[in-house]
Biotite code that builds the C-alpha atoms (Angstrom):
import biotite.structure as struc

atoms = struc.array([
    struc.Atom([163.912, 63.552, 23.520], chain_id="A", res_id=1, res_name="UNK", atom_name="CA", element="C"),
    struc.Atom([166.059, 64.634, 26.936], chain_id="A", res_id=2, res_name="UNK", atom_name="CA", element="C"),
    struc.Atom([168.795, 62.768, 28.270], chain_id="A", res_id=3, res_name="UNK", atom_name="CA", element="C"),
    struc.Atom([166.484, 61.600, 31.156], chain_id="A", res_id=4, res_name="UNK", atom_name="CA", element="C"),
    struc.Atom([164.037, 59.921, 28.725], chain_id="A", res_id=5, res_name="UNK", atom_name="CA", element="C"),
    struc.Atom([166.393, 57.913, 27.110], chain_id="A", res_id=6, res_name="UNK", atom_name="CA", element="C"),
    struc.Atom([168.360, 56.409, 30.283], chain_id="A", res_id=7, res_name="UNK", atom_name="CA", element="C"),
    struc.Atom([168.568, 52.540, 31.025], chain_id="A", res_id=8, res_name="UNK", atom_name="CA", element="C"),
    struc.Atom([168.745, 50.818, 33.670], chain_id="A", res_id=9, res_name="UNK", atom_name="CA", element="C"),
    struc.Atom([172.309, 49.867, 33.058], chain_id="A", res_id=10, res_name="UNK", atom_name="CA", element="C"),
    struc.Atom([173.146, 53.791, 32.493], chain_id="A", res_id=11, res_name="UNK", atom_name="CA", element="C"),
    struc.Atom([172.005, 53.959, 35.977], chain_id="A", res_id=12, res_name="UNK", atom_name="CA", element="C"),
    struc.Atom([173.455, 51.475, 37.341], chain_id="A", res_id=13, res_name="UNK", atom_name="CA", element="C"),
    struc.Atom([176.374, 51.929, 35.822], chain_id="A", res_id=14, res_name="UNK", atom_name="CA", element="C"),
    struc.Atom([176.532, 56.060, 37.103], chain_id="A", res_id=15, res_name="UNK", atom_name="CA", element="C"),
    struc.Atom([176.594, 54.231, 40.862], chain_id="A", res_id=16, res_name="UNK", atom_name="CA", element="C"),
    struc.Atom([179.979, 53.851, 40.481], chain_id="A", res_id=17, res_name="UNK", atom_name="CA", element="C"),
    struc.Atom([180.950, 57.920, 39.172], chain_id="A", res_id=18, res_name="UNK", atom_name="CA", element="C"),
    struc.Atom([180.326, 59.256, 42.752], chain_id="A", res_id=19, res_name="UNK", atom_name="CA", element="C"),
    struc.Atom([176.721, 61.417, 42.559], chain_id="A", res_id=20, res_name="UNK", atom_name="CA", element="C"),
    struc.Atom([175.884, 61.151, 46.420], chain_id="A", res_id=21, res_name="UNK", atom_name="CA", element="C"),
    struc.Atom([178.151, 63.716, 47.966], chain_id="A", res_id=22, res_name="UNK", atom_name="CA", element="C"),
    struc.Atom([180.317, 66.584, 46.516], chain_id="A", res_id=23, res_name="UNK", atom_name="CA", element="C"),
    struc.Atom([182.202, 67.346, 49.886], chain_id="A", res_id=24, res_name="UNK", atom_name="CA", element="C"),
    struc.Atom([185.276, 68.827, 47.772], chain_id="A", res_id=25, res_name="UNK", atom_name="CA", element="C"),
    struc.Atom([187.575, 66.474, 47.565], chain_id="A", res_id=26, res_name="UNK", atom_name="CA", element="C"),
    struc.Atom([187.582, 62.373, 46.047], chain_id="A", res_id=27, res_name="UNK", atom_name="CA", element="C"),
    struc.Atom([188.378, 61.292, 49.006], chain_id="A", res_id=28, res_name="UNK", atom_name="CA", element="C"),
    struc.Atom([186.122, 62.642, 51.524], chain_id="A", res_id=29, res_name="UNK", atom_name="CA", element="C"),
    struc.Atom([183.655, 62.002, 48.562], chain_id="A", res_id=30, res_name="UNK", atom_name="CA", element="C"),
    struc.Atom([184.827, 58.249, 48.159], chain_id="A", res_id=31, res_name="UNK", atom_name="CA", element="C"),
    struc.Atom([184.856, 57.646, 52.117], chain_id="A", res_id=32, res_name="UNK", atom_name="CA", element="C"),
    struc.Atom([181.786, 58.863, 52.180], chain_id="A", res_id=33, res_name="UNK", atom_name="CA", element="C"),
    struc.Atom([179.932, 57.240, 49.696], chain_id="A", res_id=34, res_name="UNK", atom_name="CA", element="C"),
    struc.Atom([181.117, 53.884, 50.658], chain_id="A", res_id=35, res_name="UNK", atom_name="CA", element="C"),
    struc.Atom([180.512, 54.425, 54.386], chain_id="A", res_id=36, res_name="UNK", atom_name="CA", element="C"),
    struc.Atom([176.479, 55.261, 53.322], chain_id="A", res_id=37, res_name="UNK", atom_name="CA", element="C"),
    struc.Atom([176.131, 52.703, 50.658], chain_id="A", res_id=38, res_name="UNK", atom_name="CA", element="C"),
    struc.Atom([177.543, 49.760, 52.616], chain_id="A", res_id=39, res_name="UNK", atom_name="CA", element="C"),
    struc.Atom([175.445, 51.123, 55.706], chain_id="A", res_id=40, res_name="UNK", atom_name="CA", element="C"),
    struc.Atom([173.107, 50.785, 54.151], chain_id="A", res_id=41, res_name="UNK", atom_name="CA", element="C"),
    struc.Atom([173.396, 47.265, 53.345], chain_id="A", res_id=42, res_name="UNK", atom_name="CA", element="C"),
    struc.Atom([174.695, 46.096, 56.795], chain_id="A", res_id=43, res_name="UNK", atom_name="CA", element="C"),
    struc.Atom([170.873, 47.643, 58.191], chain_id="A", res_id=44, res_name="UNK", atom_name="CA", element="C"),
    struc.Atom([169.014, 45.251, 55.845], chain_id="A", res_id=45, res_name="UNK", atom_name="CA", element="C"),
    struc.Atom([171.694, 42.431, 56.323], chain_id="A", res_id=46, res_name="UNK", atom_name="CA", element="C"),
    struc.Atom([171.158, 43.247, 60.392], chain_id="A", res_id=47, res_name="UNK", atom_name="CA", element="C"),
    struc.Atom([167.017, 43.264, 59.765], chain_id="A", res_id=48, res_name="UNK", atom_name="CA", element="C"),
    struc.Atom([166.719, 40.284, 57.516], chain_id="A", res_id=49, res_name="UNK", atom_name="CA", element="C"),
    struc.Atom([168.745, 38.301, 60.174], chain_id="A", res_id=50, res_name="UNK", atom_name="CA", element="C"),
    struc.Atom([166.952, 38.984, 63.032], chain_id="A", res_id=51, res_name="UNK", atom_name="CA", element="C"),
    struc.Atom([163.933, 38.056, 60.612], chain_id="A", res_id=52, res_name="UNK", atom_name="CA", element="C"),
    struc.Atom([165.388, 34.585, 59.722], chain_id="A", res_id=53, res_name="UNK", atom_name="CA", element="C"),
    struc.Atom([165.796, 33.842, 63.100], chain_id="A", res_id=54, res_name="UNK", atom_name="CA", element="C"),
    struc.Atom([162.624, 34.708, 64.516], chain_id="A", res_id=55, res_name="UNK", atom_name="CA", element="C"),
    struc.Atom([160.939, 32.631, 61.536], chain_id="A", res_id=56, res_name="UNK", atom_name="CA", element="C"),
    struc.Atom([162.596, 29.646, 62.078], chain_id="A", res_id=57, res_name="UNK", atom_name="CA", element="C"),
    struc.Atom([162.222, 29.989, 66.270], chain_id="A", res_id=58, res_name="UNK", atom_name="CA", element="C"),
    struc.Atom([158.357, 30.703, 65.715], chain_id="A", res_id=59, res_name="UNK", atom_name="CA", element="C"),
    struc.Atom([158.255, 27.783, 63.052], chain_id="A", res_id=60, res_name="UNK", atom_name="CA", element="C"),
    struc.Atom([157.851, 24.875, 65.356], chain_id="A", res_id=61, res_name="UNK", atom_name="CA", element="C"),
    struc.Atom([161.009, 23.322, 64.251], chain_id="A", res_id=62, res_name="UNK", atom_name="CA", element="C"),
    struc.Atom([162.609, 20.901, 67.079], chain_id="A", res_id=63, res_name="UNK", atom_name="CA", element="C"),
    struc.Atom([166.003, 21.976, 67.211], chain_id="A", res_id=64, res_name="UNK", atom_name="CA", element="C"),
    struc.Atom([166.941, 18.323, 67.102], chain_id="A", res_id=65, res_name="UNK", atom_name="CA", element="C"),
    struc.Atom([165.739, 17.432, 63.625], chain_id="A", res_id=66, res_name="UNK", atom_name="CA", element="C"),
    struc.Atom([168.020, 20.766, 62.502], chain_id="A", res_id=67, res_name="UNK", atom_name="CA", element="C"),
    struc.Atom([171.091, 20.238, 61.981], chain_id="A", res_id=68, res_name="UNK", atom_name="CA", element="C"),
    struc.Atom([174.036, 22.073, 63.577], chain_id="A", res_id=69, res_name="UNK", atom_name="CA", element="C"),
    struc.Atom([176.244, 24.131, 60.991], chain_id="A", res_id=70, res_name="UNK", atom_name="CA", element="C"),
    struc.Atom([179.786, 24.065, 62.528], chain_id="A", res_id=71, res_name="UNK", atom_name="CA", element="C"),
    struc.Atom([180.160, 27.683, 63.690], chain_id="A", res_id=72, res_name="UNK", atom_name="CA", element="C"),
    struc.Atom([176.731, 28.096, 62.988], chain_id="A", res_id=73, res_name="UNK", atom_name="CA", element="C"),
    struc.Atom([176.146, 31.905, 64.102], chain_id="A", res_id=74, res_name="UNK", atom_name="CA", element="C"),
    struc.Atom([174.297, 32.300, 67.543], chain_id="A", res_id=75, res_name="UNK", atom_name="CA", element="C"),
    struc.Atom([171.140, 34.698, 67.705], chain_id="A", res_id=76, res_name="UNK", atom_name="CA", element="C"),
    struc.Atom([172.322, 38.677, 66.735], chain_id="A", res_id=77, res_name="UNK", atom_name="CA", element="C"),
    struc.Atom([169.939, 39.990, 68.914], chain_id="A", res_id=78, res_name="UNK", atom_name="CA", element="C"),
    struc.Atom([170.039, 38.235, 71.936], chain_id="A", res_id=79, res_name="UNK", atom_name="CA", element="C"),
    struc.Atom([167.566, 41.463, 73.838], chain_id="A", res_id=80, res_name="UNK", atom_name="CA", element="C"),
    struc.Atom([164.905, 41.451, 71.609], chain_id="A", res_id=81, res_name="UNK", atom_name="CA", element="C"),
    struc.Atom([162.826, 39.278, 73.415], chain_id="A", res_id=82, res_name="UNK", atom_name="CA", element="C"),
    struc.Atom([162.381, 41.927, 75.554], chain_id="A", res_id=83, res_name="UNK", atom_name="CA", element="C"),
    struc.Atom([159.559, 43.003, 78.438], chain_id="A", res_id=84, res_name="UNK", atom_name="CA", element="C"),
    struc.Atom([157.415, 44.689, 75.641], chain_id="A", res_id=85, res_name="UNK", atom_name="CA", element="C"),
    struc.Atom([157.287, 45.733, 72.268], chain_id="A", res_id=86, res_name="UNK", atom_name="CA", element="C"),
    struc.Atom([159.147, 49.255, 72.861], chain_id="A", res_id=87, res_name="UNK", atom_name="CA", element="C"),
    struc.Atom([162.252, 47.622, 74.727], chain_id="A", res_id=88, res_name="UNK", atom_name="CA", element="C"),
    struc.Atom([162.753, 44.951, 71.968], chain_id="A", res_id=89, res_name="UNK", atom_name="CA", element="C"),
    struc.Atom([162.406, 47.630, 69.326], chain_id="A", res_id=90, res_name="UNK", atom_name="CA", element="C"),
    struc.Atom([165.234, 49.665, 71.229], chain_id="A", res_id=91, res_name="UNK", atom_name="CA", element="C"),
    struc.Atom([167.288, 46.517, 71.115], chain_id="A", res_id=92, res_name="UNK", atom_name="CA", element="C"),
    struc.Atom([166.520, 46.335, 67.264], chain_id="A", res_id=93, res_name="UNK", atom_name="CA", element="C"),
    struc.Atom([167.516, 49.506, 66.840], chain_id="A", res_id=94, res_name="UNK", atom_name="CA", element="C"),
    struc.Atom([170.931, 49.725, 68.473], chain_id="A", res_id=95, res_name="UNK", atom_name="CA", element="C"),
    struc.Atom([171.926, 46.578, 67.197], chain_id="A", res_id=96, res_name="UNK", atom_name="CA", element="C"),
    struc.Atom([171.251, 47.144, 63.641], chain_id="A", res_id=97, res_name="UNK", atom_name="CA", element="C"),
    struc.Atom([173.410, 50.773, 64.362], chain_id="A", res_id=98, res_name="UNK", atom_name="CA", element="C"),
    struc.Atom([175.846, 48.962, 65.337], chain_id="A", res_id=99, res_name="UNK", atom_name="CA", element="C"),
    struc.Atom([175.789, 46.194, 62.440], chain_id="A", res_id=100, res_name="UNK", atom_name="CA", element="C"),
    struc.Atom([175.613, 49.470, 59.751], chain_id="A", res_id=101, res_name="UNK", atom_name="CA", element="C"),
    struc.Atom([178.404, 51.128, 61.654], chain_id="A", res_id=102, res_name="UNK", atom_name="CA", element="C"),
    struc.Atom([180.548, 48.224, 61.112], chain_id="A", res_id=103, res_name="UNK", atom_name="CA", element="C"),
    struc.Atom([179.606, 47.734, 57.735], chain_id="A", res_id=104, res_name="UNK", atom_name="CA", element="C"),
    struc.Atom([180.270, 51.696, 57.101], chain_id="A", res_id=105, res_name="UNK", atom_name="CA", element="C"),
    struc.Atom([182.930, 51.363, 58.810], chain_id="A", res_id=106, res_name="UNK", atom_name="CA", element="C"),
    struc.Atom([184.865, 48.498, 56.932], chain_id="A", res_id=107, res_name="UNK", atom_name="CA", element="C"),
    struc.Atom([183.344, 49.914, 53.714], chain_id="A", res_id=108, res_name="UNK", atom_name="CA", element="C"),
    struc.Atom([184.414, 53.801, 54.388], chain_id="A", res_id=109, res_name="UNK", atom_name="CA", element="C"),
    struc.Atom([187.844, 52.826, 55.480], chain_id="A", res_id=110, res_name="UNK", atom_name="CA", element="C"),
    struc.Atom([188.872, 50.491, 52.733], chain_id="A", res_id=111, res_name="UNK", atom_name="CA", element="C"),
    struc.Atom([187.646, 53.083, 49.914], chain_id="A", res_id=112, res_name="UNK", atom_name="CA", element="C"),
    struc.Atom([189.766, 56.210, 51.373], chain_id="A", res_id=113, res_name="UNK", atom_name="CA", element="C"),
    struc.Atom([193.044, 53.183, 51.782], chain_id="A", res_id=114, res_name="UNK", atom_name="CA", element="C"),
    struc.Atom([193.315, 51.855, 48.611], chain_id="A", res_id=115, res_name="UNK", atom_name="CA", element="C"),
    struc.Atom([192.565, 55.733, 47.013], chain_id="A", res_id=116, res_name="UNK", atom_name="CA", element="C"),
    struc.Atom([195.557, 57.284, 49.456], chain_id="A", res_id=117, res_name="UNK", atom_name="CA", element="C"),
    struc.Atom([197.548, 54.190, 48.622], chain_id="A", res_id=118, res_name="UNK", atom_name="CA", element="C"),
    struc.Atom([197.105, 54.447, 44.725], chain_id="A", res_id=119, res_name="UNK", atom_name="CA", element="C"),
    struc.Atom([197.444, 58.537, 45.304], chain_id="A", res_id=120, res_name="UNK", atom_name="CA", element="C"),
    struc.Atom([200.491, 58.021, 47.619], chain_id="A", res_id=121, res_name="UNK", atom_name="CA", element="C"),
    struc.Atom([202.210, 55.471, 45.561], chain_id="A", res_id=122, res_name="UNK", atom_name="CA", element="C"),
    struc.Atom([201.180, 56.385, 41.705], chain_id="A", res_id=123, res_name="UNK", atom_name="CA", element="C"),
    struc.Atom([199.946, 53.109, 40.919], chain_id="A", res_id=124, res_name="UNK", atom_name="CA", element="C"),
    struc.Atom([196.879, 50.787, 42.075], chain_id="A", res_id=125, res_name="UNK", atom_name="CA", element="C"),
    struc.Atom([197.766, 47.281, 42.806], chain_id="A", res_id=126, res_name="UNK", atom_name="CA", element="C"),
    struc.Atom([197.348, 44.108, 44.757], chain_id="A", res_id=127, res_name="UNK", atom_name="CA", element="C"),
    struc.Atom([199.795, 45.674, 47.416], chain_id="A", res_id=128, res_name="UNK", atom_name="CA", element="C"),
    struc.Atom([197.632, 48.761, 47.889], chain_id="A", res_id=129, res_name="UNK", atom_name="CA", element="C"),
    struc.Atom([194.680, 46.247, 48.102], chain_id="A", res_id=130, res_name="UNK", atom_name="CA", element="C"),
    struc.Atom([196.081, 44.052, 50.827], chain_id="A", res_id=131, res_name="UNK", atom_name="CA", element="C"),
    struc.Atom([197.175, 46.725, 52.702], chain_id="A", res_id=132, res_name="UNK", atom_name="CA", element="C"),
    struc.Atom([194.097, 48.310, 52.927], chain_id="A", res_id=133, res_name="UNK", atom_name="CA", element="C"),
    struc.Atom([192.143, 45.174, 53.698], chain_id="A", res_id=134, res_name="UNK", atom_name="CA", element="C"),
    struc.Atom([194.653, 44.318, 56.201], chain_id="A", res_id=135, res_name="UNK", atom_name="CA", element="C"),
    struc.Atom([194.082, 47.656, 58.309], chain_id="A", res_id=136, res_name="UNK", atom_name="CA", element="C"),
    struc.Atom([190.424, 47.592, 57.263], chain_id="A", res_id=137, res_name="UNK", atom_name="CA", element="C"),
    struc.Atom([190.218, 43.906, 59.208], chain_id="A", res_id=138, res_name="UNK", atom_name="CA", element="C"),
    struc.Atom([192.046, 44.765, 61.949], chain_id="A", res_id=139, res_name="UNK", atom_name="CA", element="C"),
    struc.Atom([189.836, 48.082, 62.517], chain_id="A", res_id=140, res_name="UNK", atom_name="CA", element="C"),
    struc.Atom([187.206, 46.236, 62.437], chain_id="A", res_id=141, res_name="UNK", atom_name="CA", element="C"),
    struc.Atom([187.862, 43.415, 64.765], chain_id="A", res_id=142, res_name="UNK", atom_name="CA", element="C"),
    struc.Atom([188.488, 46.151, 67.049], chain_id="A", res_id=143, res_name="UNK", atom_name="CA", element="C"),
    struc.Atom([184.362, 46.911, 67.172], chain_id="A", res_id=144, res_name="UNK", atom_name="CA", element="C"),
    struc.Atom([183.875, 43.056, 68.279], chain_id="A", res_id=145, res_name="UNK", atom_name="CA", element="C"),
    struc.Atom([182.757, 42.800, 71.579], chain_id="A", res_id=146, res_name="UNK", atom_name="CA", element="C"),
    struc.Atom([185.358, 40.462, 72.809], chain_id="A", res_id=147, res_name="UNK", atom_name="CA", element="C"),
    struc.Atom([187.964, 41.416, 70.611], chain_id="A", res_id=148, res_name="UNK", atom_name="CA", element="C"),
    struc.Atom([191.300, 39.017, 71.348], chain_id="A", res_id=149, res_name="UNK", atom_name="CA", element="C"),
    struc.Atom([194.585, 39.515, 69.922], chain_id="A", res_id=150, res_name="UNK", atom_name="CA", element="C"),
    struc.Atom([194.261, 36.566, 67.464], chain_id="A", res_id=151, res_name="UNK", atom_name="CA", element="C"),
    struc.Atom([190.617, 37.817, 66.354], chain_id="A", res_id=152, res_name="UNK", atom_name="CA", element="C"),
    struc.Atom([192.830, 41.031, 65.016], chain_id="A", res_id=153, res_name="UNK", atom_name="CA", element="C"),
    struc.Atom([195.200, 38.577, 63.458], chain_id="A", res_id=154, res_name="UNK", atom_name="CA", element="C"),
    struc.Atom([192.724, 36.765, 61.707], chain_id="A", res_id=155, res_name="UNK", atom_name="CA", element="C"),
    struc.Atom([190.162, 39.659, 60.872], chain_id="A", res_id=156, res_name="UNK", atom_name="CA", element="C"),
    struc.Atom([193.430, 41.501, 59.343], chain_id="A", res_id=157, res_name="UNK", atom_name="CA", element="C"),
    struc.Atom([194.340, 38.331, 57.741], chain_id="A", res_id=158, res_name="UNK", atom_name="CA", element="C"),
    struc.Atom([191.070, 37.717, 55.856], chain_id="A", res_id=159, res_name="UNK", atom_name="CA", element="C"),
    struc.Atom([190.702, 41.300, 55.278], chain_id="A", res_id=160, res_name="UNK", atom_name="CA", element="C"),
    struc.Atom([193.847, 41.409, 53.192], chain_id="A", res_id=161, res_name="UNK", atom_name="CA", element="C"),
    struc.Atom([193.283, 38.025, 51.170], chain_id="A", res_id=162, res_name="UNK", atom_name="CA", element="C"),
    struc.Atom([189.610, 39.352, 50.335], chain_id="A", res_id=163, res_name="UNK", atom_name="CA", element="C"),
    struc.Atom([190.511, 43.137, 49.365], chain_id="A", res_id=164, res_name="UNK", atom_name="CA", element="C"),
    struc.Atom([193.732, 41.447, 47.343], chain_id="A", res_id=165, res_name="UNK", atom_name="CA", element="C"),
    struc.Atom([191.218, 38.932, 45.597], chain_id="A", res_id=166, res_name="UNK", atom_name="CA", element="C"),
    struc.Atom([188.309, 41.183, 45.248], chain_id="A", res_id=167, res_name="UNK", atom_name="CA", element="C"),
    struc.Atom([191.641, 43.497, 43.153], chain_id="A", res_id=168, res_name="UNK", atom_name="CA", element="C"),
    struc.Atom([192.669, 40.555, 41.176], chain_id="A", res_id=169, res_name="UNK", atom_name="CA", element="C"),
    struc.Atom([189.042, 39.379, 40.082], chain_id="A", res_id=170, res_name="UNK", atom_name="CA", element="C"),
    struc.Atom([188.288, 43.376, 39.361], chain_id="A", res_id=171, res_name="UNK", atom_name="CA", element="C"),
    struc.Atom([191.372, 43.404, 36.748], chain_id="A", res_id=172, res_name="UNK", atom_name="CA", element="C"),
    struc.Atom([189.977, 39.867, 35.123], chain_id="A", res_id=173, res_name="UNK", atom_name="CA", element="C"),
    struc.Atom([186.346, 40.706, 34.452], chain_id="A", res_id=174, res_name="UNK", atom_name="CA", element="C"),
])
């Protein structure tokens, strides 16, 4: 029997994490890369499966009234979509999920290539190399906001930092 025949699942899965998309000659152009793709990835079918939710539960009849308002309940992500015709709100789909996989990329892409400099640059991978990175990571990417304030960076570098130093401390217990 080859190799290939007698692959899981799990021996899949578990090669996701080796690096097999890009060989650009060095880990970290390899590791910035990756991340930036796979999380790209993700933020296109977070982007698309919004816009879905919301146009279900518009077209659904539902009287806003009966629904109750989440506090900070998220507003509509694509506002254009309900464009002139089909090809302008498919234009507006299209940008706006760019711009949601960018971000994801983005956040994903940075905060691989920080914590691998950091651990390179310092000899050691820690919480501090984690919180670091998240904390730049956040504030990059509150930078892409639209109305980006000074205390949006705060907080975005803030949360980026306690999720990147939990995300390190939850990796080293399971």
């Amino acid at each position: 029997m080859s190799n290939l025949e007698t692959r899981t699942l799990m021996d899949d899965l578990r090669s996701l994490n080796k690096g097999w998309l890009f060989d650009l000659g060095h880990p970290l152009l390899n590791r910035v890369a990756e991340s930036f793709v796979k999380a790209a990835g993700i933020g296109a079918l977070q982007a698309v499966s919004s816009e879905i939710y919301f146009t279900v539960v518009e077209g659904s009849g539902f009287d806003s009234g009966t629904v109750p308002k989440l506090p900070g309940a998220r507003k509509r992500r694509f506002p254009d979509l309900r464009g002139e015709n089909y090809q302008k709100s498919l234009e507006a789909m299209v940008k706006n999920t760019g711009k949601e996989s960018l971000q994801w990329g983005l956040a994903a892409g940075m905060l691989s290539g920080l914590t691998y400099g950091l651990r390179e640059a310092r000899g050691t991978h820690d919480w501090k190399n984690s919180a670091f990175a998240g904390a730049v990571t956040g504030a990059a990417l509150a930078l892409t906001l639209d109305d980006a304030s000074h205390e949006q960076l705060v907080q975005c570098a803030i949360t980026g930092a306690a999720i990147s130093t939990a995300a390190n401390l939850l990796n080293d217990i399971f």
